[in-house]
C-alpha positions as CSV (number, residue, x, y, z in Angstrom):
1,X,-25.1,-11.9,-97.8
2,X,-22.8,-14.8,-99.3
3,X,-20.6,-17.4,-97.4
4,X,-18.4,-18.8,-100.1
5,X,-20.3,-18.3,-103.5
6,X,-23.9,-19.3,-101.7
7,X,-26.3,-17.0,-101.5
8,X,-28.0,-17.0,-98.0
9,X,-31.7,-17.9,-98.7
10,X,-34.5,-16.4,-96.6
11,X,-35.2,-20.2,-95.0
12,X,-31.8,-20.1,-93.7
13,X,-33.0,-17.8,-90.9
14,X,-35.7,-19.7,-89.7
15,X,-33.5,-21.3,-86.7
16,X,-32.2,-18.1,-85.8
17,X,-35.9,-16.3,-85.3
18,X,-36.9,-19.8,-83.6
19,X,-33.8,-18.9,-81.1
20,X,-34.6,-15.8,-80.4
21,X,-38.7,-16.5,-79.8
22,X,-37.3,-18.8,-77.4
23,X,-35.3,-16.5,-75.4
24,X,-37.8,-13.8,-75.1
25,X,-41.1,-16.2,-74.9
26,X,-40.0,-19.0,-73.3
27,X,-37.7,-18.0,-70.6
28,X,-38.3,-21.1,-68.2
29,X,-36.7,-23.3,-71.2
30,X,-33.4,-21.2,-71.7
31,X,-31.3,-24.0,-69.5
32,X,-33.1,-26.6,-72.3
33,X,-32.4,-24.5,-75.2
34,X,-28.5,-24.0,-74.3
35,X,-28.2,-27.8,-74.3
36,X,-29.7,-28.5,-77.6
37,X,-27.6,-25.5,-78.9
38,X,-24.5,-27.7,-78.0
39,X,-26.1,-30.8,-79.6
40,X,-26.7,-28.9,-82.7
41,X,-23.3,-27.9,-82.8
42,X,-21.9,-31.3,-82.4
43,X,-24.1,-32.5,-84.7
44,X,-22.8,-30.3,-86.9
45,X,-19.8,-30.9,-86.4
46,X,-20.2,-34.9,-87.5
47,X,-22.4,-33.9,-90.4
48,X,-19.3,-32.5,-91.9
49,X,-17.1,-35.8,-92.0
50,X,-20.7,-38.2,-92.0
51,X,-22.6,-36.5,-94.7
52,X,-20.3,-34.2,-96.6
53,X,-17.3,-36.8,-96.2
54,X,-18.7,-40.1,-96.3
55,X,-16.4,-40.9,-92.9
56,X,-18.6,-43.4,-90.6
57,X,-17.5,-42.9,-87.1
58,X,-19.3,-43.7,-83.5
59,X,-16.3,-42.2,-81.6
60,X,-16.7,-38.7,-82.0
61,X,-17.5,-38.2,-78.8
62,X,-13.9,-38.5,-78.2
63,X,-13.2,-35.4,-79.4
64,X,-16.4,-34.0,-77.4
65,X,-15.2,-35.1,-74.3
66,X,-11.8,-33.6,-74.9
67,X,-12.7,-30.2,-75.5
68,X,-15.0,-30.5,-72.8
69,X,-11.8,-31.6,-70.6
70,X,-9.8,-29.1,-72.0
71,X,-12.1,-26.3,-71.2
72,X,-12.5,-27.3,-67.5
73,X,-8.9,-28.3,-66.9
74,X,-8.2,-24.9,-68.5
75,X,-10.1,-22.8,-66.5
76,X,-9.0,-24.4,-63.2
77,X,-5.2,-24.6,-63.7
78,X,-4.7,-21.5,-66.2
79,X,-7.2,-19.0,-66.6
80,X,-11.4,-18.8,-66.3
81,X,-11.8,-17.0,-69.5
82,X,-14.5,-19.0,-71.2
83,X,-13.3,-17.5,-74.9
84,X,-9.7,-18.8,-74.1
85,X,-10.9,-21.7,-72.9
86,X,-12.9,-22.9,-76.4
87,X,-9.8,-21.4,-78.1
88,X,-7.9,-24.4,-76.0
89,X,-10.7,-26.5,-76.6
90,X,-11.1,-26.3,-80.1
91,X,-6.8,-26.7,-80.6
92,X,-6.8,-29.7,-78.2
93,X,-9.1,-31.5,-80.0
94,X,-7.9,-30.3,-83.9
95,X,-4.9,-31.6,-82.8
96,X,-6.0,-34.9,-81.1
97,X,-8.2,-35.1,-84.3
98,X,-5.4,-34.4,-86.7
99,X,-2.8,-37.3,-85.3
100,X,-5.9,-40.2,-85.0
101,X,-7.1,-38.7,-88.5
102,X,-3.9,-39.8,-89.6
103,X,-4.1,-42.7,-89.0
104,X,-7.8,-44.1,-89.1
105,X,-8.6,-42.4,-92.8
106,X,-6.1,-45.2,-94.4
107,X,-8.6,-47.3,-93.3
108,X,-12.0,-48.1,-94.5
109,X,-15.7,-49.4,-93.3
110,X,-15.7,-51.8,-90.6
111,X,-11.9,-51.2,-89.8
112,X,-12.2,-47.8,-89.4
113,X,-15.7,-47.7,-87.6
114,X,-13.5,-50.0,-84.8
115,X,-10.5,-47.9,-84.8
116,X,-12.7,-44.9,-83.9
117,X,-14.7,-47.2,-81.1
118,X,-11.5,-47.8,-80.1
119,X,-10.1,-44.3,-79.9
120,X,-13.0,-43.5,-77.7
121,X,-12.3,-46.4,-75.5
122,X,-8.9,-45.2,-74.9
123,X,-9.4,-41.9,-74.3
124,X,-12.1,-42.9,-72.0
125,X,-10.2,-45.0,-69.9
126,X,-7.3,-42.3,-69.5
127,X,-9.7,-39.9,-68.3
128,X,-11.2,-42.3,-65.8
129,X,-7.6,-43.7,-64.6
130,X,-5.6,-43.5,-61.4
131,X,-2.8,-41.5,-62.4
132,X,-5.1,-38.6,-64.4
133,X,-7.8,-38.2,-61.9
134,X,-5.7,-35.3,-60.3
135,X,-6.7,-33.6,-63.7
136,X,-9.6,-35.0,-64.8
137,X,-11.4,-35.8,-61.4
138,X,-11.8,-39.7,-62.0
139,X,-14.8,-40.9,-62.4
140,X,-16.1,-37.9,-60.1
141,X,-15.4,-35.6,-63.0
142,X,-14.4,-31.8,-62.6
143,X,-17.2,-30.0,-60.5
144,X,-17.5,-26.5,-59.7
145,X,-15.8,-24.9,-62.7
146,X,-14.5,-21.4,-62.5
147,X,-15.9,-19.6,-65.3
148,X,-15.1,-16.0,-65.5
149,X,-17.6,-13.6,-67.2
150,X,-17.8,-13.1,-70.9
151,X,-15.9,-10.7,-72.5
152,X,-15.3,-9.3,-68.7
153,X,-19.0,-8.6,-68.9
154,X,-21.6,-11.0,-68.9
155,X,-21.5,-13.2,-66.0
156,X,-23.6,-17.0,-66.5
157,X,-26.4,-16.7,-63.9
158,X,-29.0,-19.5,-62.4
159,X,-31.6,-18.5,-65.3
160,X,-29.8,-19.5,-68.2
161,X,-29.9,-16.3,-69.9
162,X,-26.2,-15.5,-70.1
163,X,-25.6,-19.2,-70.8
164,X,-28.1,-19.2,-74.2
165,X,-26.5,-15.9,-75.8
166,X,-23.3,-17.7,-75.5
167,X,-24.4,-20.6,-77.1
168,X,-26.5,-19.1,-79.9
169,X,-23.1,-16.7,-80.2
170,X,-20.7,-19.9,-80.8
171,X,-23.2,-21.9,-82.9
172,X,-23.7,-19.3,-85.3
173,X,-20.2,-18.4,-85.7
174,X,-19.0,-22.4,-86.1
175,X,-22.2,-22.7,-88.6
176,X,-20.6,-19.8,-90.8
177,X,-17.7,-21.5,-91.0
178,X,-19.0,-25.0,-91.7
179,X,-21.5,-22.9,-94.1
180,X,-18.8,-21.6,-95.9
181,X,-16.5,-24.6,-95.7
182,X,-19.8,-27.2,-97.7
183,X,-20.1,-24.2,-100.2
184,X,-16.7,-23.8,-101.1
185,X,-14.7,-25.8,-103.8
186,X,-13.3,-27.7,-100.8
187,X,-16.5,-28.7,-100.1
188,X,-17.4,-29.4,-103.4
189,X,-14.3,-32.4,-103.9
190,X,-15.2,-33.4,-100.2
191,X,-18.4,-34.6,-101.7
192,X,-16.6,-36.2,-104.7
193,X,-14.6,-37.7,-102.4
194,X,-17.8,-39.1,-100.7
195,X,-19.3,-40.3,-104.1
196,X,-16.7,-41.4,-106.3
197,X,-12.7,-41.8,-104.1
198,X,-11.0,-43.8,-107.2
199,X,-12.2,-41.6,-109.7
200,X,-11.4,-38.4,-107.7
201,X,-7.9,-39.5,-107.0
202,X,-7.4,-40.5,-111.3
203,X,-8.2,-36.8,-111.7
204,X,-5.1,-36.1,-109.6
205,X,-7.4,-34.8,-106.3
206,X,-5.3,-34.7,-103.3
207,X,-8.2,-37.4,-101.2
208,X,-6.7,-38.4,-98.1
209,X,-5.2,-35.3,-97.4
210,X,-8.6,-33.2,-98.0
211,X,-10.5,-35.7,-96.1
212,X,-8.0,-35.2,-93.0
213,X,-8.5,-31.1,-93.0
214,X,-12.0,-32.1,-92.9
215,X,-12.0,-34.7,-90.4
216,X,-9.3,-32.2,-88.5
217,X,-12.1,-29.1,-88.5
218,X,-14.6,-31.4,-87.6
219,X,-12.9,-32.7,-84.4
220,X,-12.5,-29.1,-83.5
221,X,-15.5,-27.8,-83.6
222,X,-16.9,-31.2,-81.8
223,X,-14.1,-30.0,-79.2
224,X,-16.1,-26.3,-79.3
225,X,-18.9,-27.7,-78.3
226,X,-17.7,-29.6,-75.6
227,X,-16.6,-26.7,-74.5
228,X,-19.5,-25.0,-74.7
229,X,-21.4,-27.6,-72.5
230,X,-18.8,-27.2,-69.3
231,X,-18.9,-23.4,-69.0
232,X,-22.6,-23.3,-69.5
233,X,-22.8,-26.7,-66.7
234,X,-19.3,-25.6,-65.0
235,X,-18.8,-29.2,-65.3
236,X,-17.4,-31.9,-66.8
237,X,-17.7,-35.6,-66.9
238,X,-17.0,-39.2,-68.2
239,X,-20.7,-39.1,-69.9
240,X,-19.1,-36.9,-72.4
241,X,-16.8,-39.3,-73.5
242,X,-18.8,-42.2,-73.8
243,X,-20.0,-44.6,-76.5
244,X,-23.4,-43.3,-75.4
245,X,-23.5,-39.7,-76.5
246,X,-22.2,-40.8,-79.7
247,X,-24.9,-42.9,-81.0
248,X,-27.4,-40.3,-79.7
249,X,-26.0,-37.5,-81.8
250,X,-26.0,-39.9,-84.5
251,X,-29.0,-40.2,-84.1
252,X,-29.7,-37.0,-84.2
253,X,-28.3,-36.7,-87.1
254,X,-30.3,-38.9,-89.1
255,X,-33.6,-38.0,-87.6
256,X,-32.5,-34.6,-89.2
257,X,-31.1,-35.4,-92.3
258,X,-27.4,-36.7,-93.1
259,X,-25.4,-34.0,-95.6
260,X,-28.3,-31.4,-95.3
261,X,-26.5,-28.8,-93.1
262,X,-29.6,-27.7,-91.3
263,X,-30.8,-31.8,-90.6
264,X,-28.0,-31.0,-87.9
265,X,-30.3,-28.6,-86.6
266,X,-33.8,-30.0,-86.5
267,X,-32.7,-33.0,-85.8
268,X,-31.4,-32.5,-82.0
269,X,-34.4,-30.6,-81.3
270,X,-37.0,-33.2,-82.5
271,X,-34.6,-35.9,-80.5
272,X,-34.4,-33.9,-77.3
273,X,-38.3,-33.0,-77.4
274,X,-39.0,-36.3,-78.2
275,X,-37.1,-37.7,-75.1
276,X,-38.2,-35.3,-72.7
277,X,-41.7,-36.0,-73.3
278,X,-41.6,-39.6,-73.9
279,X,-39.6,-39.7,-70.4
280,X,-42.6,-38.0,-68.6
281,X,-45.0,-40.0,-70.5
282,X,-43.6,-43.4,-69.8
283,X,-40.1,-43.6,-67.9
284,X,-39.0,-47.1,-68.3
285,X,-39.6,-47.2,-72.2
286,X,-39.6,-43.9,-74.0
287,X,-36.2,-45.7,-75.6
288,X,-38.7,-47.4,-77.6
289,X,-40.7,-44.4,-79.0
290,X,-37.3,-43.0,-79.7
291,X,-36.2,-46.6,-81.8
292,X,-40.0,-46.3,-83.7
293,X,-39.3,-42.9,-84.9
294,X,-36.3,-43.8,-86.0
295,X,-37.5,-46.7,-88.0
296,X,-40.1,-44.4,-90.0
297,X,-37.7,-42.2,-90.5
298,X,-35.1,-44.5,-92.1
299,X,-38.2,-46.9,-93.4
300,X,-40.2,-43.9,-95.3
301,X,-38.1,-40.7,-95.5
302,X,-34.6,-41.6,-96.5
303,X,-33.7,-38.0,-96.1
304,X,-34.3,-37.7,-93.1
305,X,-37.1,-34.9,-91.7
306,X,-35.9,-32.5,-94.1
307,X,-36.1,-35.4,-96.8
308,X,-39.5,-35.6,-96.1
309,X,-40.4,-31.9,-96.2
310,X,-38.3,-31.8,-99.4
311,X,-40.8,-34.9,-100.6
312,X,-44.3,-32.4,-99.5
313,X,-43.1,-29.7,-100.7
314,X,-42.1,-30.7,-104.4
315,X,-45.9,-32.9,-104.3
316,X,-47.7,-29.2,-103.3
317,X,-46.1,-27.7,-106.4
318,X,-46.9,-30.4,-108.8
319,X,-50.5,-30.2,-107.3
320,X,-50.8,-26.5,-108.3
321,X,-49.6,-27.0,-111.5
């Protein structure tokens, strides 16, 4: 199979099998599995601009929290259908993406990391105001969403089950596309644009606009997954939008591995085990075991987690040589 002119590798399946060994082995952590679906997707979603485009942001969840909106407000004023609903989801926040794109990628480093803070502060504060809480639900949020069955058929039930096909379903068709998008010539002068900017725009490359389609398709698909998360939840909240859930899927991120495509996926599962085990462990600081893995991670694999598997494995072939 090819996306673009890449060749899928046989390694490339691995998350897939691992999904679907979790769905028929370890049905008691479907409702888990859905939710670091979603994360992988936003991460995803961030490793496009972050580690493909070199664009530093801690206000995605802007964008998150809008299609999350979007998908709840849809379904309770217009229609229930959850495939219409990420359709609206996904357009709301290209679009959002696409105007504060404009105007935040003339910027650079410090400016634009507090143009994006301040995006999400905004867009925060609207959702949590007076005047919008007949459509966002004020600080309450929107609870009981009406989501209709998928396709007609496949109604989300109390197990989880309908709920993880749909989210393995929209991952792997937003990972195509971001697949095919990083192996594409597009994606090839997005990195140039990461490495070099002056020296890609002497050659005549068209920067700002190329890093704007990116940064556009990235907000979208961080508006997908938002999405996602309120018809698998049938709600949505103000913890979508805040300054929190972007640092953690930062996080994520770099736990993974930052312009490694799949660090977006191991990277939300490591963070998500992590937490839910440290929490049990010790409940007032498993923040900190979270902070020391991040400093061995930055401190001795640069990479990320994939870095450091990259670092073993080229060591074990040396050593059979």
């Amino acid at each position: 199979m090819y996306s673009g002119s890449a060749r899928i590798r046989i390694a490339e399946l691995l998350p897939w099998l691992v999904a679907a060994a979790v769905y028929f082995l370890a049905p008691t952590y479907l409702p888990l599995g859905g939710y670091v679906m979603i994360m992988i997707l936003f991460a995803l979603s961030l490793d496009l601009i972050v580690g493909y485009g070199g664009i530093v942001t801690l206000g995605h969840s802007a964008y998150f929290g809008l299609g999350a909106y979007t998908a709840g407000i849809f379904a309770v004023r217009v229609h229930g259908d959850p495939l219409l609903g990420l359709l609206a989801a996904a357009l709301a926040a290209a679009l959002f993406g696409a105007i504060t794109g404009a105007v935040i990628l003339r910027t650079r480093a410090l400016t634009l990391l507090m143009l994006t803070l301040a995006i999400t502060s905004i867009v925060y504060e609207v959702a949590s105001s007076v005047w919008a809480s007949p459509l966002t639900g004020g600080s309450d949020g929107l609870h009981s969403v009406p989501v209709q069955p998928v396709l007609g058929l496949f109604k989300f039930d109390m197990f989880g089950k309908t709920a993880y096909l749909y989210c393995l379903v929209v991952l792997a068709v937003c990972w195509w596309i971001v697949r095919t998008v990083v192996h594409s010539p597009f994606g090839a002068a997005l990195v140039g644009s990461r490495e070099n900017p002056a020296r890609m725009e002497a050659i005549g490359a068209p920067v700002y606009r190329r890093r704007l389609v990116a940064y556009t398709l990235s907000c979208g698909l961080a508006g997908v997954a938002g999405a996602t998360l309120t018809h698998t939840t049938a709600f949505a909240g103000l913890s979508t939008l805040g300054f929190e859930i972007s640092g953690e899927v930062l996080v994520m991120l770099v736990l993974g591995g930052v312009g490694r495509l799949y660090g977006a996926f191991l990277g939300p599962m490591v963070y998500i085990v992590a937490r839910d085990y440290l929490a049990k462990q010790t409940p007032e600081y498993w923040t900190m075991g979270i902070g020391v893995l991040l400093v061995l991670i930055v401190l001795f694999a640069r990479g990320g987690m994939l870095g450091l598997a990259d670092a073993f494995a080229k060591r074990y072939s040396r050593g059979k040589k």
